[in-house]
C-alpha positions as CSV (number, residue, x, y, z in Angstrom):
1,X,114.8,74.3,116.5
2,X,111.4,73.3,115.1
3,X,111.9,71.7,111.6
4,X,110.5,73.4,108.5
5,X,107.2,72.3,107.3
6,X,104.6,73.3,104.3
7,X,101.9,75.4,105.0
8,X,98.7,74.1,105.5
9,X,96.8,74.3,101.7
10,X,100.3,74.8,99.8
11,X,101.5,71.9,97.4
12,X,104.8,71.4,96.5
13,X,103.4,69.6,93.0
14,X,100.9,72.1,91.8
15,X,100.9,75.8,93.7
16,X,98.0,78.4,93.8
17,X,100.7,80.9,92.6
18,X,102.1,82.1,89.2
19,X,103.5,85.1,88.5
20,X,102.3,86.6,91.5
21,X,98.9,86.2,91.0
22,X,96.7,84.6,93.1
23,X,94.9,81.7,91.8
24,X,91.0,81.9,92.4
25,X,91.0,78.8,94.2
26,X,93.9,80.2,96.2
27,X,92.4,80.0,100.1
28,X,93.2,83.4,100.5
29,X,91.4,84.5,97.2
30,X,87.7,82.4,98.8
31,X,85.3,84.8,99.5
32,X,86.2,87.6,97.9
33,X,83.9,87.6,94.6
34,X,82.2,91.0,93.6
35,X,79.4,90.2,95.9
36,X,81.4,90.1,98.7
37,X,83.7,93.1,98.1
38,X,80.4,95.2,97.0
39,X,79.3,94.1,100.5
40,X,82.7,95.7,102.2
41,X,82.1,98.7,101.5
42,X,78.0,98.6,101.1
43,X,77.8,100.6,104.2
44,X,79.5,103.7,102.7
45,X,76.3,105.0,101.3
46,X,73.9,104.4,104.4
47,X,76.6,106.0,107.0
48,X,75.8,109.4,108.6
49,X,78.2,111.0,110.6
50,X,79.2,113.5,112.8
51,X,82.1,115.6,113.1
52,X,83.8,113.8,115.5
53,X,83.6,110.4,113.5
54,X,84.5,112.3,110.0
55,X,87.6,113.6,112.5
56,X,88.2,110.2,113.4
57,X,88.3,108.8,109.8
58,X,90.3,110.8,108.9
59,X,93.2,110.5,111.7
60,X,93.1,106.7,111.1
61,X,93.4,107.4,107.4
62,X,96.3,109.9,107.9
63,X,98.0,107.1,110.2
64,X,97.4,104.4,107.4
65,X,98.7,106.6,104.3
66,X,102.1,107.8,106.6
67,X,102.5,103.7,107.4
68,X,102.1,103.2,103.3
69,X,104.6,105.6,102.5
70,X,107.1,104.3,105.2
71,X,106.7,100.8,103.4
72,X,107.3,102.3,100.5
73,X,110.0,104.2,101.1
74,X,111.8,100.8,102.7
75,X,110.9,99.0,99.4
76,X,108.3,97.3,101.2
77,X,105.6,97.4,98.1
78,X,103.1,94.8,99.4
79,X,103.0,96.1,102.9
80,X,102.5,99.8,101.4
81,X,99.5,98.7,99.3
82,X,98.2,97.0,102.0
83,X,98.5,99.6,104.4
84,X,96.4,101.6,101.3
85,X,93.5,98.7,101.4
86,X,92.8,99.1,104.9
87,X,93.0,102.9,104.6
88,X,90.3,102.7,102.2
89,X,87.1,102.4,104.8
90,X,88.1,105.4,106.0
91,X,88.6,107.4,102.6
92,X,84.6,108.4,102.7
93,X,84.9,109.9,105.8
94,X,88.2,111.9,105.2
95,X,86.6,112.9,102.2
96,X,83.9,114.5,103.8
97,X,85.4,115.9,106.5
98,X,87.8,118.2,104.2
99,X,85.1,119.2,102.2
100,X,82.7,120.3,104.8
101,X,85.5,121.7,107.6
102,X,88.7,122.1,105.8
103,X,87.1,123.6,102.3
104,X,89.1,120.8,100.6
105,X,88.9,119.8,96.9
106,X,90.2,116.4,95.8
107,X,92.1,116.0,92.7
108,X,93.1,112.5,93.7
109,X,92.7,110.2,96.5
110,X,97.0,109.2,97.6
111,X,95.2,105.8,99.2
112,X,93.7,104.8,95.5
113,X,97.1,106.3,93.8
114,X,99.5,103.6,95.5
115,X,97.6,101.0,94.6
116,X,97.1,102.1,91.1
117,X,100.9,103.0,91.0
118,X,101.9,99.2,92.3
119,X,99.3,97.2,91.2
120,X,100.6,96.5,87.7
121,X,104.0,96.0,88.5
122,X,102.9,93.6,91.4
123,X,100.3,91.9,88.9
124,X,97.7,92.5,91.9
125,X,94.4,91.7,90.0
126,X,92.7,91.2,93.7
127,X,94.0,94.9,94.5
128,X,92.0,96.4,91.6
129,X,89.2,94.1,91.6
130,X,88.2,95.4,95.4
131,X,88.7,99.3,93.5
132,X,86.2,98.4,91.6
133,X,83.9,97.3,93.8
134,X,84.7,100.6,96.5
135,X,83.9,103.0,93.5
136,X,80.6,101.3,92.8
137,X,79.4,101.1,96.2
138,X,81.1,104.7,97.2
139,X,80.3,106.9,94.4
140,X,80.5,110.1,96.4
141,X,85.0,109.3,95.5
142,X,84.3,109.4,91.9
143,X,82.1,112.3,92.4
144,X,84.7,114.4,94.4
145,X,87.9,113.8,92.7
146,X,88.2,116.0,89.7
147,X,90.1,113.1,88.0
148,X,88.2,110.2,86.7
149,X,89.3,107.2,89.2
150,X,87.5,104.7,86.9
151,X,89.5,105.8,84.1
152,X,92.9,105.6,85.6
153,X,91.9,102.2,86.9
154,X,90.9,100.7,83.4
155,X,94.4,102.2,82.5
156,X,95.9,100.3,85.7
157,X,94.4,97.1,84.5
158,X,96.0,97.3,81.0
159,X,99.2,97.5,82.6
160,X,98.8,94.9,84.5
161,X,97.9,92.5,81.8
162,X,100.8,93.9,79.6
163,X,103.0,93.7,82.7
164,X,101.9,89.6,82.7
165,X,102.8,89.2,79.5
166,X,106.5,90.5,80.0
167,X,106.5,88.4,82.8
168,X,105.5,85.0,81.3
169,X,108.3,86.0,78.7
170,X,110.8,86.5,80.9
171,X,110.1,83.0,82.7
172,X,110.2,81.3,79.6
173,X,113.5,83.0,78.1
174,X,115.6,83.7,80.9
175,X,118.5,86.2,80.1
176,X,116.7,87.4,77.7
177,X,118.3,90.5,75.5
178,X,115.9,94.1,76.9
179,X,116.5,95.8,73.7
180,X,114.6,93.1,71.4
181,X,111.4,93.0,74.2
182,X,109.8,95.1,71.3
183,X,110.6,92.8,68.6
184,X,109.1,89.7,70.4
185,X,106.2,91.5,72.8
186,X,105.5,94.5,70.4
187,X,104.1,97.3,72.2
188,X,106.4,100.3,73.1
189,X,110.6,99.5,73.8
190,X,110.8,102.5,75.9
191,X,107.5,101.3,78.5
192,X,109.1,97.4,78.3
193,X,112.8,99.0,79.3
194,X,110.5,101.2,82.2
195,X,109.1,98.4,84.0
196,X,112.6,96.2,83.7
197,X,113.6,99.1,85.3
198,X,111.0,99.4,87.7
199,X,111.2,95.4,88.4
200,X,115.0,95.7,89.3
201,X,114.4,98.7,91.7
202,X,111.4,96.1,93.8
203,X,114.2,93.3,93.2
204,X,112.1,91.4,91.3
205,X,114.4,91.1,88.2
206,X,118.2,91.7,87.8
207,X,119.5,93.2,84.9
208,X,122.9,92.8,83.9
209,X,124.8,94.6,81.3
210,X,124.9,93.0,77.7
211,X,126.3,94.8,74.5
212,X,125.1,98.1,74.9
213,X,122.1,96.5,76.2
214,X,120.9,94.0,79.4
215,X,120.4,90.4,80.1
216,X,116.9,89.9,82.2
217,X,116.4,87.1,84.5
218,X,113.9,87.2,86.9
219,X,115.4,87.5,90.4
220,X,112.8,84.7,91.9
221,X,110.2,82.7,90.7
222,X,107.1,83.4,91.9
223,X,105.9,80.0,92.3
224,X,109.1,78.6,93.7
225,X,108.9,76.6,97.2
226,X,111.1,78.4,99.5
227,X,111.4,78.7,103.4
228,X,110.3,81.4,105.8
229,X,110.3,82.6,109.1
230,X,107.5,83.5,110.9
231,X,108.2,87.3,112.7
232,X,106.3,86.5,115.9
233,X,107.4,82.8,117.2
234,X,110.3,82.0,114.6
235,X,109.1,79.2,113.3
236,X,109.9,77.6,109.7
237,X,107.2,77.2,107.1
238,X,107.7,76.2,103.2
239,X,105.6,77.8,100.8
240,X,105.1,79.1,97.5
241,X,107.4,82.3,97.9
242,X,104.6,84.7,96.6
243,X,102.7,83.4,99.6
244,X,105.3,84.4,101.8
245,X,104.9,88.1,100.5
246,X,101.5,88.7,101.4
247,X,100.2,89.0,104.9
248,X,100.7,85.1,106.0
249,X,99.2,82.8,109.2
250,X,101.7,81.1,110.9
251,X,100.7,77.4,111.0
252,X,102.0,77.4,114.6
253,X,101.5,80.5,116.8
254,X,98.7,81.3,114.5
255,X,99.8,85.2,114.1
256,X,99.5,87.0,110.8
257,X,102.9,88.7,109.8
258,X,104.9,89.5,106.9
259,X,107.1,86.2,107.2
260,X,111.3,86.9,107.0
261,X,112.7,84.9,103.2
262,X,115.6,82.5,104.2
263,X,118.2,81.9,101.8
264,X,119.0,77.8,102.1
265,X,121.8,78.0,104.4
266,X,119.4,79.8,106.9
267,X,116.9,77.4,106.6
268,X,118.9,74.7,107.1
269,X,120.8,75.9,110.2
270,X,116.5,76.3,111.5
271,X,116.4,72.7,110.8
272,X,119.4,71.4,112.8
């Protein structure tokens, strides 16, 4: 068996991760500034079409929304919002495809609504940052939908950053009591007691029962070095664990994969 190993660009001492959040200097973070998002998705506006290519849009967007929701539905959140990002080239084209053949009226856009809905919870700043950047360059979306997408991200992003701050808290006071979130974070009990909630269904946090009340601990640390196996040739890596749930390169076969968490014992049966 091949013996675990770091990933090229992690450090054991200081890594890119905290909290889930991708530092900017993170590798996979480089070159994606505004610029370069606005530049993803530039093409939108100068694109004319014809049927046939509206049609195909939107089959490949159909096909990228049903893999979302079957990620979603396996408690796979990171695969499902990813699924939603690389749907989202093809929303212009589904859009106008059911408004010129199918007499279709958008109230919402389920691609933008995943991420929106996981975002926050996920602390996926790079998520909302490439919204941005798709609204601005395709404004025929905001245009469409009769619900204001820039107003439901803004709302997104103050999650997110609330979200953050439970999350810093909750590293710095494990087993912390849920019923006095309020009295230390402020804000509303009932959305803090949600997103615990919400945490312990994505088995991010456990929750265990306390007085009429729970104890939270966070189920992982984010930042933590852990092991992982790479789906296509087996091998072990050691990472940051956030890396390892994100699309990841394997150091060796060089294939891009969702790479399989190994608890210790695992790990070191790959090393002997």
């Amino acid at each position: 068996m091949r013996s675990c190993r770091p990933l090229r660009g992690t450090s054991c001492a200081v890594p890119f991760v905290s909290c889930g959040v991708l530092h900017p200097d993170h590798p996979s973070a480089r070159g994606r500034s505004p610029n370069a998002r606005q530049a993803r998705y530039r093409r939108f506006n100068r694109m004319a079409m014809k049927k046939a290519d509206l049609a195909a849009h939107t089959s490949r967007y159909d096909a990228l929304v049903g893999k979302a929701r079957t990620a979603e539905q396996r408690g796979l959140y990171r695969e499902a919002v990813r699924h939603c990002l690389d749907a989202w080239e093809h929303i212009d084209g589904m859009m106008q495809y059911g408004r010129r053949y199918d007499s279709r009226e958008f109230s919402s856009i389920a691609a933008i609504d995943m991420i929106l809905r996981y975002a926050s919870f996920l602390l996926d700043y790079e998520s909302l940052d490439e919204l941005e950047a798709l609204l601005k360059e395709c404004r025929r979306i905001e245009r469409n939908t009769s619900q204001s997408m820039s107003d439901k991200l803004a709302a997104a992003r103050e999650r997110m950053w609330e979200n953050h701050r439970l999350w810093d808290h909750l590293e710095r006071n494990p087993g912390f009591r849920q019923d006095q979130l309020r009295q230390s974070l402020g804000g509303d009990q009932d959305r803090w007691r949600a997103v615990a909630e919400a945490w312990e269904r994505m088995g991010l946090l456990h929750r265990e029962p306390a007085g009429g009340s729970y104890r939270l601990a966070l189920s992982t640390r984010m930042g933590q070095l852990v092991s992982a196996k790479c789906p296509s040739c087996g091998s072990v890596a050691d990472g940051p664990k956030a890396m390892f749930l994100e699309d990841t390169r394997c150091p060796d076969c060089g294939c891009k994969g969702f790479f399989v968490l190994l608890h210790s014992n695992d790990a070191h049966t790959e090393e002997d």
